[in-house]
KOLTOR-390054 format. One line per 8 residues: number of its first residue (from 1); for each residue x, y, z of C-alpha. Coordinates in steps of 0.05 Angstrom, whole numbers. Layout:
<recs>
NUM) X Y Z; ...
</recs>
This chain:
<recs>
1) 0 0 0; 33 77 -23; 14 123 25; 73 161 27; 92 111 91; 62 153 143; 12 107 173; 38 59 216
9) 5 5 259; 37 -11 326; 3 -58 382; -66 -38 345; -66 25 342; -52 75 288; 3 128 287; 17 181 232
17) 96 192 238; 107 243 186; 123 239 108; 189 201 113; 148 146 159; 219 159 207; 225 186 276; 287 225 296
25) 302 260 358; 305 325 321; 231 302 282; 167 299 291; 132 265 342; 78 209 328; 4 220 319; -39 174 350
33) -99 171 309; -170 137 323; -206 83 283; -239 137 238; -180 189 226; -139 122 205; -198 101 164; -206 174 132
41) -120 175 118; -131 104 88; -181 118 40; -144 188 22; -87 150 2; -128 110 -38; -147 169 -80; -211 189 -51
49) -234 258 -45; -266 285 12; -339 271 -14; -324 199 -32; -299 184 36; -360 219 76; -401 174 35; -355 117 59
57) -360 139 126; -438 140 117; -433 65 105; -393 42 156; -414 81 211; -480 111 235; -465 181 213; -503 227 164
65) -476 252 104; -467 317 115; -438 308 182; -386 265 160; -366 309 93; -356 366 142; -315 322 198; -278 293 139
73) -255 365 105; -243 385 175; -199 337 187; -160 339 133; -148 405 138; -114 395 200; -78 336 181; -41 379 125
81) -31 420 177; 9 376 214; 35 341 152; 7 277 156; -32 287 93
</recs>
């Protein structure tokens, strides 16, 4: 899977680590993300856009659309923010 490498899984649970998927003392510390912000990374490094993966969302979870969309644009708005996306 390409996702630029950021995404790892350790002991179940999901951390973002930056573009180069490396920690260094003098880099970035982890981001421990929940099931849905690894799920909403996933499926943006699949290609989706932000209105594909609402509509995802909408499926797997109880969530309405438009709740979701603006969650998911919220999100990854901070997520390029902290460069994990």
């Amino acid at each position: 899977m390409k996702r630029r490498d950021f995404l790892k899984a350790a002991a179940g649970v999901a951390i973002a680590v930056g573009l180069t998927g490396k920690l260094t003392a003098a880099g970035r510390s982890p981001y421990v993300l929940n099931e849905t912000a690894s799920r909403i990374l996933e499926l943006k490094g699949k290609g989706l856009g932000a209105e594909d993966i609402a509509r995802t969302l909408t499926e797997e979870y109880e969530v309405e659309f438009a709740e979701a969309y603006r969650d998911v644009v919220s999100f990854l708005a901070e997520a390029r923010r902290l460069g994990i996306a």
